[in-house]
N, C-alpha and C positions, 0 to 999 in steps of 0.2 A: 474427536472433539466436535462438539457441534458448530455450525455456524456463528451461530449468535454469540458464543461463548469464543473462538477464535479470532471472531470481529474484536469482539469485546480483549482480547489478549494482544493483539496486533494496536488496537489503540492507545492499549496503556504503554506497551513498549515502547512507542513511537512517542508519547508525550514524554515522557519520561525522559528522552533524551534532547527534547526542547524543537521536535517537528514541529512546523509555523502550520496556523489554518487547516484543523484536522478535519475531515469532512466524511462521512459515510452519505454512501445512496443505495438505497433498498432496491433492487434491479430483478427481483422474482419475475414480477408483470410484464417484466420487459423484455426478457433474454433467458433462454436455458444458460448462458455461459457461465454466471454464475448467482448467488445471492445476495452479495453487496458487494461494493467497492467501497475502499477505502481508502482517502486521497490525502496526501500529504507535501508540504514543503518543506524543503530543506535550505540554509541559508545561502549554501554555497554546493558547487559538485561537489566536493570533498567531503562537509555532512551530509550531501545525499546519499553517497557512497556508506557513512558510516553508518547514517539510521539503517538502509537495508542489512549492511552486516551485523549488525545489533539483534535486527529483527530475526533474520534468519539462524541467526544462533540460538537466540532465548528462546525462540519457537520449536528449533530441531532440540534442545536440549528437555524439552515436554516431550517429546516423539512425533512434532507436527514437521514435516519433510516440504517442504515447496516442489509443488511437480515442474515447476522452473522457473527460471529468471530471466530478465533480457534488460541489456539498455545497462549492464553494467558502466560503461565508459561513456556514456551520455547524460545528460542533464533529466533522463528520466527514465526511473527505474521499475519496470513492473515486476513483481513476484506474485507465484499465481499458487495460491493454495486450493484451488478447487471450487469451492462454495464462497469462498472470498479471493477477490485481487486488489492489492496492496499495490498503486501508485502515489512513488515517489518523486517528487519532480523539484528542478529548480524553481525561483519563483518565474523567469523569466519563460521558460519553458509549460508551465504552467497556464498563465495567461495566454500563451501562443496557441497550446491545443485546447484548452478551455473546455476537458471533457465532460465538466458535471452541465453543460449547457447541453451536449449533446445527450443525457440519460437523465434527466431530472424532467 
């Protein structure tokens, strides 16, 4: 799957189960690590925890594997698909690391 088109899949997932303040940043220019991030809120740890397993499901059941995860049990969750990483974060959590300040 391409970038764009996985960006684009990991988005709709995540709205879909009501992520707060969806954000992509195009990160080409900026980093080999990867081509965009995609950042999201969750209401609580509990929906943070469920949008990643949402995501990670609907995605593995396309054939798209997350080469890993971290931050299961914390307020913020990265899943790293390669060309896209998917952070999920509480809101309070969020504001604390405030990483679209450090890439935008």
């Amino acid at each position: 799957m391409e970038s764009k088109e996985l960006l684009e899949q990991a988005r709709e997932i995540l709205d879909s189960k009501k992520a707060v303040d969806l954000k992509t940043i195009a990160t080409t220019t900026q980093t080999i690590i990867a081509d965009y991030f995609l950042i999201a809120t969750g209401t609580s740890s509990t929906h943070v925890r469920a949008l990643a397993d949402e995501l990670e499901a609907s995605l593995k059941a396309q054939g798209v594997t997350a080469r890993g995860i971290e931050g299961r049990t914390t307020g913020w969750i990265l899943l790293d698909y390669g060309t896209v990483l998917v952070h999920i974060f509480t809101k309070d959590q969020r504001e604390y690391y405030n990483i679209e300040r450090l890439w935008e």
